[in-house]
C-alpha positions as CSV (number, residue, x, y, z in Angstrom):
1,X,68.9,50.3,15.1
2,X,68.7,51.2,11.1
3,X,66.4,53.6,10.1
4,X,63.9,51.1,9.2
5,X,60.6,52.3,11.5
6,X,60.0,50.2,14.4
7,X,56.2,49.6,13.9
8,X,56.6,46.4,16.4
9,X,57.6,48.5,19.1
10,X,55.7,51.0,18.7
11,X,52.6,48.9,18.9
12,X,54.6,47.5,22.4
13,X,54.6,50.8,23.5
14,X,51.4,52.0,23.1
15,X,50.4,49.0,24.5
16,X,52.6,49.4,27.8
17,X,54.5,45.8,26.7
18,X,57.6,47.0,25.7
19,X,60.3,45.8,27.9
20,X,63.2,48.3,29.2
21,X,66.1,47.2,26.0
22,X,63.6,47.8,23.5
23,X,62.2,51.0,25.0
24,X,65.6,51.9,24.8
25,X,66.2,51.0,20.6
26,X,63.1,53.0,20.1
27,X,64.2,55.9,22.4
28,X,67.5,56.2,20.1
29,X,65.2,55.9,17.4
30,X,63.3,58.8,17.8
31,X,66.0,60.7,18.6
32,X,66.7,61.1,15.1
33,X,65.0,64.3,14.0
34,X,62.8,63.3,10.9
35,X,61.9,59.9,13.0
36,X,60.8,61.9,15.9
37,X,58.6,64.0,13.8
38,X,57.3,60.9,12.2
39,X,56.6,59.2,15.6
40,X,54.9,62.7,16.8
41,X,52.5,62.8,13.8
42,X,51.4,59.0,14.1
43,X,50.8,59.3,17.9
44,X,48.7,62.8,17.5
45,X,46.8,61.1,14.6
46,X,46.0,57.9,16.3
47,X,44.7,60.2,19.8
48,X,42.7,62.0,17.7
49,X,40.6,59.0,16.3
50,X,40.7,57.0,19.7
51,X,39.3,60.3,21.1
52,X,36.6,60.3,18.6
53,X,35.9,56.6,18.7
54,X,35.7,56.8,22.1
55,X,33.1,60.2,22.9
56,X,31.3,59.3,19.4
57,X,31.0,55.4,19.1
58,X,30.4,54.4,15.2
59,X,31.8,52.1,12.9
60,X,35.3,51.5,13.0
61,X,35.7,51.8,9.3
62,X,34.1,55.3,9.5
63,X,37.8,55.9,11.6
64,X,39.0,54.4,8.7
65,X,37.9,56.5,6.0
66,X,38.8,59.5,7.9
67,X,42.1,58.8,8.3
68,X,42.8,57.5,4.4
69,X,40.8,61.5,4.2
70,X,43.9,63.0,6.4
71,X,46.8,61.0,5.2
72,X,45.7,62.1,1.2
73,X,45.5,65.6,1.9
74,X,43.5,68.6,0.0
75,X,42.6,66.6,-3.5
76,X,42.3,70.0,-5.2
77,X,46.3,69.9,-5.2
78,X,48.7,68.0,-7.8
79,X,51.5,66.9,-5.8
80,X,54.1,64.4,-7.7
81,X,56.1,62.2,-5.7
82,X,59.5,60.4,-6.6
83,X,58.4,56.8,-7.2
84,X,60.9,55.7,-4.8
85,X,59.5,58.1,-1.9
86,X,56.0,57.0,-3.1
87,X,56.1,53.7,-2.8
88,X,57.7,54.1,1.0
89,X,54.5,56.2,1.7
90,X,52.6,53.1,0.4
91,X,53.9,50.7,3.0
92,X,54.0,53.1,5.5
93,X,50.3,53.7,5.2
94,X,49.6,50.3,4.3
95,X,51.7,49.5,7.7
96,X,50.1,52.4,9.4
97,X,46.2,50.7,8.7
98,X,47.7,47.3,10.6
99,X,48.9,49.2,13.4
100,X,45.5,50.8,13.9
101,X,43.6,48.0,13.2
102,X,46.0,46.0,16.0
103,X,45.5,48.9,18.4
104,X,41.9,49.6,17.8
105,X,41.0,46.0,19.1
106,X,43.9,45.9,21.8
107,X,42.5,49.8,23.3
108,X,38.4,48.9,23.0
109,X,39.0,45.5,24.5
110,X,40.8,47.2,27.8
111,X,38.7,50.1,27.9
112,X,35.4,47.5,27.8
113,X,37.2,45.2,30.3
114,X,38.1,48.4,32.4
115,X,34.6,49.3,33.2
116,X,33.7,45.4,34.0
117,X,33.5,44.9,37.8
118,X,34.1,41.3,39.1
119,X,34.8,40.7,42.0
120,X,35.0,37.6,44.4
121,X,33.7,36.9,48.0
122,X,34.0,34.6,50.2
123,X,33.3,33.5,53.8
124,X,34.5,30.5,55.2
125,X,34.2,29.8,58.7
126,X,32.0,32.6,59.7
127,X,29.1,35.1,58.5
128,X,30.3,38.3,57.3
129,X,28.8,41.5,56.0
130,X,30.2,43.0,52.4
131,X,29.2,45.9,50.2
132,X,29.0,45.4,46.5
133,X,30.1,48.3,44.1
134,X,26.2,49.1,43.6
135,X,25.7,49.5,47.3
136,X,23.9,46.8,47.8
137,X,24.5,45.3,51.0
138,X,25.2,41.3,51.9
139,X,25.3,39.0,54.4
140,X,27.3,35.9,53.8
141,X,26.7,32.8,55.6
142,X,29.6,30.5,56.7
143,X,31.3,28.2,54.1
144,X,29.5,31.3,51.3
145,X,31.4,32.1,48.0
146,X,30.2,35.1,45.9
147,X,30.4,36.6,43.0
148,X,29.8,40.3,41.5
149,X,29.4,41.1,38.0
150,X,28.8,44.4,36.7
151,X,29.5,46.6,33.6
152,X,28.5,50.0,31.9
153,X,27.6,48.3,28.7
154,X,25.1,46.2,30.7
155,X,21.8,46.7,31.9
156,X,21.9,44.2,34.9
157,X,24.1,43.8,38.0
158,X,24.6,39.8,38.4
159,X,25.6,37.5,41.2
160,X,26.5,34.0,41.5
161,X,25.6,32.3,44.7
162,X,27.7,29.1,46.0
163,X,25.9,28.9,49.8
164,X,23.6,31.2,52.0
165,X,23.5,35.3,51.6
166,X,20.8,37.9,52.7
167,X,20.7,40.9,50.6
168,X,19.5,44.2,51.0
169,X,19.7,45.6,47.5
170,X,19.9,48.8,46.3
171,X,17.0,50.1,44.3
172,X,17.5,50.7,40.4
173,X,14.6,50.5,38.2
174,X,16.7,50.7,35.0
175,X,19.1,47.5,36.4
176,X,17.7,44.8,38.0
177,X,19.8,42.7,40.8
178,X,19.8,39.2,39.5
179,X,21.0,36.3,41.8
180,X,22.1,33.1,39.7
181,X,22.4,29.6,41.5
182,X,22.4,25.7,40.6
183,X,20.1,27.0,37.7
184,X,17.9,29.3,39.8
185,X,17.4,33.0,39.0
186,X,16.4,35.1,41.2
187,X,15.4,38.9,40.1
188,X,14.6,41.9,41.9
189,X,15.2,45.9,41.7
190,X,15.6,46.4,45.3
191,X,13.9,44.7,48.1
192,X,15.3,42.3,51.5
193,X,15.4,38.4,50.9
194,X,17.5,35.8,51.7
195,X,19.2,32.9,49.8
196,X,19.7,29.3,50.8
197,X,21.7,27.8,47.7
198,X,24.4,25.1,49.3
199,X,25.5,22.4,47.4
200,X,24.3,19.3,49.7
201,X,20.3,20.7,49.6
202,X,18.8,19.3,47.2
203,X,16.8,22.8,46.8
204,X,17.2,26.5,46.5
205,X,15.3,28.1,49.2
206,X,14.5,32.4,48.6
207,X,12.8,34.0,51.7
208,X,11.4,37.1,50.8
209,X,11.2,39.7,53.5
210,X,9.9,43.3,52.1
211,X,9.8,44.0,48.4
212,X,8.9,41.9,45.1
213,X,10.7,39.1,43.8
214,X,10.5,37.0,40.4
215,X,12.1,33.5,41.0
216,X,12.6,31.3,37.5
217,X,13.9,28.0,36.8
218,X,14.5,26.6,33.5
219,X,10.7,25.1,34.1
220,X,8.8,27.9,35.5
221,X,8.6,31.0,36.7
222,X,7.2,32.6,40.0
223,X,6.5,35.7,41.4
224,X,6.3,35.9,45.8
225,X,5.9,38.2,48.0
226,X,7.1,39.3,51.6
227,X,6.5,36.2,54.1
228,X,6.7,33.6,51.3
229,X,9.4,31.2,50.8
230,X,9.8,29.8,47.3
231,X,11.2,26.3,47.0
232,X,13.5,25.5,43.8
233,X,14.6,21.9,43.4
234,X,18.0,21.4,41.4
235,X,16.7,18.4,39.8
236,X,13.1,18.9,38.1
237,X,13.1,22.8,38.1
238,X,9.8,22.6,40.0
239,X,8.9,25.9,42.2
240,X,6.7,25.4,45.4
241,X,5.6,28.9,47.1
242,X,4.4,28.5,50.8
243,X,3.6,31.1,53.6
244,X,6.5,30.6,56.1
245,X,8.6,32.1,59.2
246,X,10.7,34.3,56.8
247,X,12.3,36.7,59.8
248,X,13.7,33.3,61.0
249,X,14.9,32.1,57.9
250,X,17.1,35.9,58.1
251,X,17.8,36.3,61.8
252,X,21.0,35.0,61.1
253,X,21.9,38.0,59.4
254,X,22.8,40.9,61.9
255,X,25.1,42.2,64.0
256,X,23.3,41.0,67.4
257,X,20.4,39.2,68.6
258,X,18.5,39.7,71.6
259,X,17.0,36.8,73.4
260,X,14.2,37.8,76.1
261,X,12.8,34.5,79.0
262,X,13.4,31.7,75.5
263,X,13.2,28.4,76.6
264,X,15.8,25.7,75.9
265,X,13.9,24.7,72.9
266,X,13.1,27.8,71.3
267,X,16.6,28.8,71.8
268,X,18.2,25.9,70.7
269,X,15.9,26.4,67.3
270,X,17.5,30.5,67.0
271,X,21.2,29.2,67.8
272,X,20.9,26.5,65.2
273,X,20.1,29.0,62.8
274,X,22.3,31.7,64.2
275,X,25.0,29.2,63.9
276,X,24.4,27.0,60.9
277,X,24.9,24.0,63.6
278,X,22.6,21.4,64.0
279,X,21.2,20.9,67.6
280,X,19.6,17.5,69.0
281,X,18.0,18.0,72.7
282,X,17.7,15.4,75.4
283,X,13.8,14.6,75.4
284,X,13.8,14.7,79.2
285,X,15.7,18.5,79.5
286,X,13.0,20.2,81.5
287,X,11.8,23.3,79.7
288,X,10.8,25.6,82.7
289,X,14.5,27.5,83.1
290,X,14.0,30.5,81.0
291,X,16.9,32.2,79.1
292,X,17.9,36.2,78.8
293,X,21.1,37.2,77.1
294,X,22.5,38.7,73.7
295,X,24.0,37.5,71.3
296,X,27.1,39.6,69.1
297,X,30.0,37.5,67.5
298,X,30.7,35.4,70.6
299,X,31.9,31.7,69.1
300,X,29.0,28.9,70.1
301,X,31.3,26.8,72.5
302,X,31.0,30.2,75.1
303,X,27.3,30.6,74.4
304,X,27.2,26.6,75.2
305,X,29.4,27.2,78.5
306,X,27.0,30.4,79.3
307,X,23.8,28.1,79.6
308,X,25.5,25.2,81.2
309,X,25.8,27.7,83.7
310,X,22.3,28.6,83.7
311,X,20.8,25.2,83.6
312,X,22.3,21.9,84.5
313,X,22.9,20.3,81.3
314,X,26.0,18.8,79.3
315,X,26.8,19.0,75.3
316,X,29.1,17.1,73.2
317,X,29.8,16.9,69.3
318,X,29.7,13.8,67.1
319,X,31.5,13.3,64.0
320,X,29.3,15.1,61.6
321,X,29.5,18.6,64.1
322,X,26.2,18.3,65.4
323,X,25.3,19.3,68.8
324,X,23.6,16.8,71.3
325,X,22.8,18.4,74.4
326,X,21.8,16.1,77.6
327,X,21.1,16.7,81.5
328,X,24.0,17.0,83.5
329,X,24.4,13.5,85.1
C-alpha cells in the first residue's frame, strides 16, 4: 500500500465490512507514524460529532459547520501553507465531508433500525401462549401467524394478525396496542379481547372481554364494550356490534378447562371451540349421560376415546376433518 490514504477502507471499517486482506493493508497503513496520527485524529473527530448527534439530535449540517469550525482552527491566527500541502488539506477535507456524510447515513440508519423490534410468530398445528417485548401477553390459535412491530421513535406498538389470537395487553396510555388485519384495525391501551381474522371467513370477528376497544374499517368506525362482539366484513367495510357469549368466543385460550355434569351437546359445542374442529352429532345420541373431566393439552383423538368410554357412541373424520359422532351400533 502507497501512502495515498485509504478513505474506502476506512469507511469499511467503521462500518464493520472490511474483510480480513484489507483489514490487513490498512493495518500496515497505519503503522506508519504520521498515518496513524492521521487515522487517530479523524476517528476522535468523527466520535465526538456522532456523540453529539446522537445525545443532542439537530440538523446534520449544524455537525457540519462545526466540523469546517475545528478543521480551520483559531481565525485570529495567519498561518501560510505551501500550495502543495494546501491543496492536499483541500481534498483531504473535501474527502473527509464524503466520508461523514457516507457514515452519518450508514450509523443513524443502524442505530434507528436497532431500536425497531419485529418480530414473527407463528403457530401451526396447535394453540400456544407468547410474550411480546411490551409484555403483552398472546394466545395463538392453531394455523396463527403474527407479527410484532415496535420502535422508540414510535408512538404505537403494532400487530399484524393472519388467524385467531386473544390478547391480554399491557396498559400504556401514551402507546396504544393496535391490531391490523384484512383492513381491520383494532385499537386499545390495555384491555382482554380476542381476534378471529382467518383467511376463509369472510369477516373479522373482535370479542371484547374487559376494557374498551375502538374497531375501524376503511368505512366506519366503532367503539364496543365488554360482552360485545363486533363483526367486520372484508368486503364492504361494514361493522355490526351485537351482545354475544364473549367468554366462549375466548375459552379456548388457557391453559385448562374444567368441565362439570356437560351434556354431549354442550360439550361437543366447548371441544369444537377448544379445538378449532368442527363437530356434527347423531340427532338420536341420547343426552341424559352427563360428562366430568378436565381438559389440559391432551390431543382430541384421547378426549374422543375418554367419552367413547363414558357413553356408547362412535366417531369418524371425513375429508374436510370434521368430526361426525354416532351411537355405537
Amino acid at each position: 500500500m502507497n501512502n495515498k490514504i485509504p478513505w474506502e477502507r476506512i469507511i469499511k471499517e467503521l462500518k464493520l465490512e472490511i474483510s480480513l486482506d484489507e483489514q490487513a493493508d490498512l493495518d500496515r497503513w497505519k503503522a506508519v507514524e504520521n498515518n496513524r496520527a492521521l487515522y487517530e485524529e479523524f476517528v476522535q473527530l468523527w466520535n465526538t460529532l456522532m456523540f453529539e448527534r446522537m445525545t443532542q439530535p439537530s440538523r446534520a449540517d449544524k455537525c457540519w459547520e462545526k466540523m469546517e469550525k475545528r478543521l480551520a482552527g483559531t481565525k485570529s491566527r495567519e498561518i501560510r501553507f505551501p500550495a502543495n500541502k494546501f491543496r492536499w488539506m483541500a481534498v483531504a477535507a473535501s474527502l473527509l465531508l464524503i466520508l461523514l456524510l457516507s457514515i452519518t447515513g450508514y450509523v443513524t440508519n443502524q442505530w434507528i433500525r436497532s431500536n425497531h423490534v419485529v418480530q414473527t410468530y407463528a403457530s401451526y398445528n396447535g394453540k400456544s401462549k407468547v410474550i411480546l417485548p411490551d409484555g403483552t401477553t398472546v394466545w395463538l390459535h392453531k394455523e396463527t401467524t403474527l407479527e410484532y412491530s415496535s420502535s422508540v421513535w414510535s408512538n404505537q406498538r403494532k400487530v399484524r394478525l393472519n388467524g385467531e389470537a386473544c390478547f391480554n395487553v399491557t396498559k400504556d396510555k401514551s402507546r396504544p396496542f393496535i391490531v391490523q388485519s384484512h383492513g381491520v384495525d383494532v385499537k386499545v391501551y390495555g384491555t382482554v379481547f380476542n381476534v378471529d381474522a382467518r383467511k376463509d371467513k369472510e369477516d373479522v370477528s373482535v370479542s371484547l372481554i374487559s376494557g374498551s376497544v375502538e374497531v375501524a374499517t376503511a368505512n366506519e368506525t366503532k367503539l364496543i364494550v365488554p360482552g360485545e362482539e363486533a363483526t367486520c366484513a372484508k368486503n364492504t367495510g361494514q361493522i355490526e356490534v351485537e351482545k354475544t357469549d364473549v367468554a366462549f368466543e375466548a375459552l379456548w385460550a388457557q391453559e385448562s378447562i374444567r368441565f362439570e355434569k356437560k351434556s354431549i351437546k354442550e360439550l361437543s359445542g366447548y371441544l369444537s371451540r377448544w379445538y378449532d374442529v368442527k363437530i356434527i352429532l347423531d340427532p338420536s345420541i341420547p343426552e341424559s349421560q352427563a360428562y366430568t373431566f378436565t381438559i389440559k393439552g391432551e390431543p382430541f383423538e384421547e378426549i374422543l376415546r375418554l367419552m367413547a368410554r363414558i357413553n356408547p357412541i362412535e366417531y369418524h373424520y371425513t375429508e374436510d376433518e370434521t368430526v361426525i359422532i354416532t351411537p355405537k351400533k
